[in-house]
C-alpha positions as CSV (number, residue, x, y, z in Angstrom):
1,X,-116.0,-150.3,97.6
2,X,-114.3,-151.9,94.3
3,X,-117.8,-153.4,93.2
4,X,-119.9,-150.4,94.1
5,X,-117.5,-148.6,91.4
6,X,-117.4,-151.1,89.0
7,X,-121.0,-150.7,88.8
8,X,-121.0,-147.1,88.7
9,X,-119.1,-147.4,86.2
10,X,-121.1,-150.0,84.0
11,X,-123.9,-148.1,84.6
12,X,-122.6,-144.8,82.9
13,X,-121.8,-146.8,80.4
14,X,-124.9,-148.3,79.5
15,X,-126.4,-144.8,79.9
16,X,-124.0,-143.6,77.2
17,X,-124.5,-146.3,74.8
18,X,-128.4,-145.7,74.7
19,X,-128.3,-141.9,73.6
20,X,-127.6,-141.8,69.6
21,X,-127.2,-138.1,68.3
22,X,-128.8,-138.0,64.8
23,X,-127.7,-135.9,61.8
24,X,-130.1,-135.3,59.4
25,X,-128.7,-136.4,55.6
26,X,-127.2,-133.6,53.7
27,X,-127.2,-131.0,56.6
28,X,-124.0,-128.5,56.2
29,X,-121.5,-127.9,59.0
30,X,-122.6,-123.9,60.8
31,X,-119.9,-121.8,59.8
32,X,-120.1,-118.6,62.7
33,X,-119.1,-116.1,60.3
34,X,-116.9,-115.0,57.8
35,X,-113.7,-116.0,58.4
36,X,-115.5,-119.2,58.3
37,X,-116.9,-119.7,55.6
38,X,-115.0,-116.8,52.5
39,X,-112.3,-119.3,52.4
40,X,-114.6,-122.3,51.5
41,X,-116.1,-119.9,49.2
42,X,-113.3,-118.6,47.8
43,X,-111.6,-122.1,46.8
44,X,-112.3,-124.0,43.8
45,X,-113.8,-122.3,40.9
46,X,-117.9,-121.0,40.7
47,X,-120.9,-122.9,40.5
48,X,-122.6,-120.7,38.0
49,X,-125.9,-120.9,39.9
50,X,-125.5,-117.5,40.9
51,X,-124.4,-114.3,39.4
52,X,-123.3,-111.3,40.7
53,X,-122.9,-107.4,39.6
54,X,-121.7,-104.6,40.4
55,X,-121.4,-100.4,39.7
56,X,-118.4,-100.4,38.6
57,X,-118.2,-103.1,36.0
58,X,-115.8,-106.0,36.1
59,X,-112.4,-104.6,35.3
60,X,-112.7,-101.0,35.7
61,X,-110.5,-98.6,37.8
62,X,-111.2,-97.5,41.3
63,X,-110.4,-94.8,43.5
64,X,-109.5,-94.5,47.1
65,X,-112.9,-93.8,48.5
66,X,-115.4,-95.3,45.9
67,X,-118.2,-97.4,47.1
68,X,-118.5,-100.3,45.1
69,X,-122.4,-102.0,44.8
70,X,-122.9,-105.5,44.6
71,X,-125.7,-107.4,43.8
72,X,-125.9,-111.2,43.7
73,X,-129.0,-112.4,41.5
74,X,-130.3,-116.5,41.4
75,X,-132.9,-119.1,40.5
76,X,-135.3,-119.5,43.1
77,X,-135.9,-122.8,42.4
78,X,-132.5,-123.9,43.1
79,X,-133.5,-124.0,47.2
80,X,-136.6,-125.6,47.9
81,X,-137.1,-123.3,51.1
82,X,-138.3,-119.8,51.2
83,X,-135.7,-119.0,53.3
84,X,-131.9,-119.9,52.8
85,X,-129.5,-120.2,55.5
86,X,-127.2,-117.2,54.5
87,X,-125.8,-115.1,51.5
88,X,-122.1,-113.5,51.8
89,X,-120.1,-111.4,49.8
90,X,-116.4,-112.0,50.2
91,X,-113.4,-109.3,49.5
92,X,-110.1,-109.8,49.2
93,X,-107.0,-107.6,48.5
94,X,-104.0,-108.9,46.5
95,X,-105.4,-112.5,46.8
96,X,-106.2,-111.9,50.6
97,X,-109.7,-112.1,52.6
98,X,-110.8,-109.1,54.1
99,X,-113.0,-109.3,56.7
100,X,-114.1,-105.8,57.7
101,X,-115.0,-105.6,53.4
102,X,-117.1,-108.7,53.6
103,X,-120.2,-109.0,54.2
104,X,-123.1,-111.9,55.3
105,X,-126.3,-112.1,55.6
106,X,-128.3,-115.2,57.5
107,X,-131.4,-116.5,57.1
108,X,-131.7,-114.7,53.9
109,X,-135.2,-114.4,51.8
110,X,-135.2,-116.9,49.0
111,X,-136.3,-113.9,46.2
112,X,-133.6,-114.2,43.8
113,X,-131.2,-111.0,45.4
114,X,-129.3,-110.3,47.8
115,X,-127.4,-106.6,47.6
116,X,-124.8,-105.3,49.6
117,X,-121.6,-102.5,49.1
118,X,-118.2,-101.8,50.5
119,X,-116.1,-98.8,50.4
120,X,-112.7,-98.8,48.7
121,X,-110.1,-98.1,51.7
122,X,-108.3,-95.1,51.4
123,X,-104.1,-96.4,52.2
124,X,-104.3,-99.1,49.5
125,X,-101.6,-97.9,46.7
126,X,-101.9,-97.9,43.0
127,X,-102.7,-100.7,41.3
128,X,-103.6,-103.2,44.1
129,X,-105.9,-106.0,42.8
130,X,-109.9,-105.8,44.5
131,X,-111.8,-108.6,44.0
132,X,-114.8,-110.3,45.3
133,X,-116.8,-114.0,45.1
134,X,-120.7,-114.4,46.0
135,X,-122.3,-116.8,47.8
136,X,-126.0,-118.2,48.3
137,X,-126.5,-121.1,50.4
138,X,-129.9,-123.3,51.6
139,X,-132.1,-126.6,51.2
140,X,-132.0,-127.8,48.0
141,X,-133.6,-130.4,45.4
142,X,-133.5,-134.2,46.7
143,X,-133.1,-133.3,50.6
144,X,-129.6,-132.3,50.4
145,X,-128.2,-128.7,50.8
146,X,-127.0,-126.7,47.9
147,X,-124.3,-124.0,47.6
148,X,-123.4,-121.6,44.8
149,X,-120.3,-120.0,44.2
150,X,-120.8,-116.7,41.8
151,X,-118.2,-115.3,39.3
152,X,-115.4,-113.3,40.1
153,X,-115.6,-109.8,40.2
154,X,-111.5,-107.5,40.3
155,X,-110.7,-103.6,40.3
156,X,-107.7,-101.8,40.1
157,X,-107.3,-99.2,42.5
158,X,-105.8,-95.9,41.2
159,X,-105.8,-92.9,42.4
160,X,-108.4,-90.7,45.2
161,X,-111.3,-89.4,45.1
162,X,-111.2,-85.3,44.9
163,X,-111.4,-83.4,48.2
164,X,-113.4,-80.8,46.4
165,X,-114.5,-79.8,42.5
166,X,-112.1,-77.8,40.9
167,X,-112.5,-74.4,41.4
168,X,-114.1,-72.2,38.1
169,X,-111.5,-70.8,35.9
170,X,-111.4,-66.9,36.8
171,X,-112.8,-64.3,34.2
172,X,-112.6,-60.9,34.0
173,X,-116.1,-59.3,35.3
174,X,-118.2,-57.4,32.1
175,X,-117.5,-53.7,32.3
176,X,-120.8,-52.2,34.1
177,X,-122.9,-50.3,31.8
178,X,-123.5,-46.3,32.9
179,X,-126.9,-45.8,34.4
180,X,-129.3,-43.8,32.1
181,X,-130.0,-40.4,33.2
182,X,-133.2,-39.8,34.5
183,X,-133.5,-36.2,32.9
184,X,-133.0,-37.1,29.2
185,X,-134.6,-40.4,28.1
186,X,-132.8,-43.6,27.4
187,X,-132.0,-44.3,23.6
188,X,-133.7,-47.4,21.9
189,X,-131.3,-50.0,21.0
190,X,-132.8,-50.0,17.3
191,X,-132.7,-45.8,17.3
192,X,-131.6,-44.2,13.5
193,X,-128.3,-43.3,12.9
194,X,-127.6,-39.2,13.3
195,X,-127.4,-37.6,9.9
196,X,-123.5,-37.4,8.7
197,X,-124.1,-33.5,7.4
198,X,-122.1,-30.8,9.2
199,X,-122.7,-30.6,13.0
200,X,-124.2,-26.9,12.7
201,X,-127.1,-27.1,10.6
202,X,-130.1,-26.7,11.0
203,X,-132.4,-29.7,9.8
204,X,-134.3,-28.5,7.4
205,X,-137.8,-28.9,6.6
206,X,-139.2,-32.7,5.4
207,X,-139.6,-33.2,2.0
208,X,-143.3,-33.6,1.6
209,X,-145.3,-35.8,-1.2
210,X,-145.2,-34.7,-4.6
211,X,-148.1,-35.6,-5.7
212,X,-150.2,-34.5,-3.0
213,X,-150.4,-30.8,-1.8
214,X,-149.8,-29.4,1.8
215,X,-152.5,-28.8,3.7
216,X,-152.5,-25.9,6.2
217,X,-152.5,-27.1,9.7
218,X,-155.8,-24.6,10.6
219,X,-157.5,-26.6,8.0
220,X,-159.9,-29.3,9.2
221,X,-159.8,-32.2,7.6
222,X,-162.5,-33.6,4.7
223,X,-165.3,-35.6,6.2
224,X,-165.1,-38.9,5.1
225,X,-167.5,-40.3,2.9
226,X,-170.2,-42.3,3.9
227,X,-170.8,-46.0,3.1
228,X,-173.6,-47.0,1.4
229,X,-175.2,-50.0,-0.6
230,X,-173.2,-51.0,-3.6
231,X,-175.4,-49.8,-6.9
232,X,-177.8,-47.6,-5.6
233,X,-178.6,-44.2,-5.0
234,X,-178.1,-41.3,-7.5
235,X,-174.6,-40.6,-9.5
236,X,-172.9,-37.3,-7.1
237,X,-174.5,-38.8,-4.3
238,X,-172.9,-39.2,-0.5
239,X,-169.7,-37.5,-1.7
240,X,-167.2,-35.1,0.3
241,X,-167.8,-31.1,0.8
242,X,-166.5,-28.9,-1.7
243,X,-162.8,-28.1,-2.3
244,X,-163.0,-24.5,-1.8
245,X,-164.5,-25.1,2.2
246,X,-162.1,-27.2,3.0
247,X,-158.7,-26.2,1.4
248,X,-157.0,-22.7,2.6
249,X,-157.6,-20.2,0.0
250,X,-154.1,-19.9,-0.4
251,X,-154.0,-24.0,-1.5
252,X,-156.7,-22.9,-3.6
253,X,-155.8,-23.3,-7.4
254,X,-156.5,-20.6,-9.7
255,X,-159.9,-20.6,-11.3
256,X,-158.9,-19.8,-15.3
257,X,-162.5,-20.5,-16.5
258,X,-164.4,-16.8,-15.6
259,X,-161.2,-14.7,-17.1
260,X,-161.1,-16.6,-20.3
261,X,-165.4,-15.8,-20.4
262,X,-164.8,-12.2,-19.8
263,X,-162.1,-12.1,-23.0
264,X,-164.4,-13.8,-25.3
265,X,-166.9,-11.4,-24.3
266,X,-164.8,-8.2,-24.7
267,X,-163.6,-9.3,-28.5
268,X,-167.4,-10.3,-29.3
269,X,-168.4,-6.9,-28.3
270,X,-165.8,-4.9,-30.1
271,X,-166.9,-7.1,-33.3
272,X,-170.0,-6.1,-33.0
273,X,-169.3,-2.1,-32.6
274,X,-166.7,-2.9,-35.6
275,X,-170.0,-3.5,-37.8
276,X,-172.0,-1.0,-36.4
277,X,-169.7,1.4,-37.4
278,X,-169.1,-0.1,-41.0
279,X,-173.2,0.2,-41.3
280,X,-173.2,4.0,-39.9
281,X,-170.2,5.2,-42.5
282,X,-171.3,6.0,-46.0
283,X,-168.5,3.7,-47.4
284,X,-169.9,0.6,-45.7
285,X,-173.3,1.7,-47.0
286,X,-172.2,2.0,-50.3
287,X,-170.4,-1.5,-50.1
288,X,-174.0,-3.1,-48.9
């Protein structure tokens, strides 16, 4: 029974000895996740072959609640595979990895970005210390495996985001305007100013052109005058009616011309019975 085990047992062992695991050159060790692998990220200082950004900038102030964006940018020709083997984000507070803040991607597209965001809890108190490191990992140049450690990013966390906006600061409402009555119509805003003359009296009457005269309101008005070629027709031609048809007689001027006719008249005629009498007496015949 003692030889059948010893060579059992020898030939186990030569059944060992001919399996040799292999590991190619330059593979990386699998990290499961990131507990794993933040705190090889997060030691030593950054690579510089990747870069990341983020809404807010570096340095600026946080509130409870804000979502922070983060975008990690890189050469494509760092990895010599179109697909890397992860990217990851990792968050600490006050110096301390957060894992629920971090975040990791595997298998990631070798485009050059890699975005992600986490939300700024809402118990940390004023002025605690956010911060974050990137990191791209794949094949690289030469058969070996790269790994790129971004920059830094830190906030300062002060204060909350608002519940609600602030409520508009009360006015007093405008004074309505009456309604306009619908039996007397509504003034113009441009209307004239009422005269400043005593309240009771009466307007009187509108002060008419002076150089024109009234015309009577019976009266129709002139016909106008016709157009017609420029230098022809006869002088007096086309013109309006006469004054006398269209005016009202009591418009009418007075016509001075007949009277002064029948004066002239008169004296010629008593001039000439002056000398018919001068003939007929003997003195005038004795003066001939």
């Amino acid at each position: 029974m003692r030889i059948w085990g010893r060579v059992a047992l020898g030939g186990i062992a030569v059944l060992a000895s001919s399996f040799v695991i292999t590991i190619p050159a330059g593979a990386a060790p699998s990290h499961t996740g990131v507990s794993d692998t933040c705190p090889e990220v997060l030691a030593g200082s950054p690579t510089g072959g990747v870069r990341k950004v983020t809404v807010p900038v570096d340095g600026a102030e946080v509130r409870r609640g804000d979502v922070v964006a983060v975008t990690l940018r890189w050469d494509t020709t760092t990895f010599t595979s179109p697909v890397l083997h992860k990217a990851l984000d990792c968050v600490t507070i006050d110096g301390a990895l957060v894992d629920w803040l971090s975040a990791q991607e595997r298998d990631t597209a070798n485009d050059g970005r890699f975005e992600t965001h986490f939300t700024v809890p809402g118990d940390l108190p004023d002025g605690t210390r956010l911060c974050d490191r990137g990191f791209v990992s794949g094949p690289g140049n030469d058969n070996g495996f790269a790994r790129e450690k971004s920059n830094d990013v830190c906030f300062t966390v002060w204060g909350d985001i608002p519940a609600t906006l602030p409520a508009p600061a009360e006015t007093s409402p405008a004074p309505l305007l009456p309604e306009p009555s619908a039996a007397a119509p509504s003034e113009t805003p441009f209307a004239p100013a009422p005269p400043t003359g005593t309240p009771d009296a009466a307007p009187g009457p509108e002060p008419g052109n002076s150089l024109t005269a009234p015309v009577d309101s019976a009266t129709p008005l002139p016909a106008p005058v016709a157009a017609g070629p420029a230098g022809h027709g006869r002088p007096g031609k086309q013109i309006g009616p006469d004054t006398t048809t269209v005016l009202g007689t009591r418009d009418v001027l007075p016509r001075t011309g007949s009277a002064i006719e029948g004066l002239v008249r008169l004296a010629a005629l008593f001039l000439l019975l002056g000398g018919i009498c001068l003939l007929v007496s003997p003195k005038g015949a004795q003066a001939l």
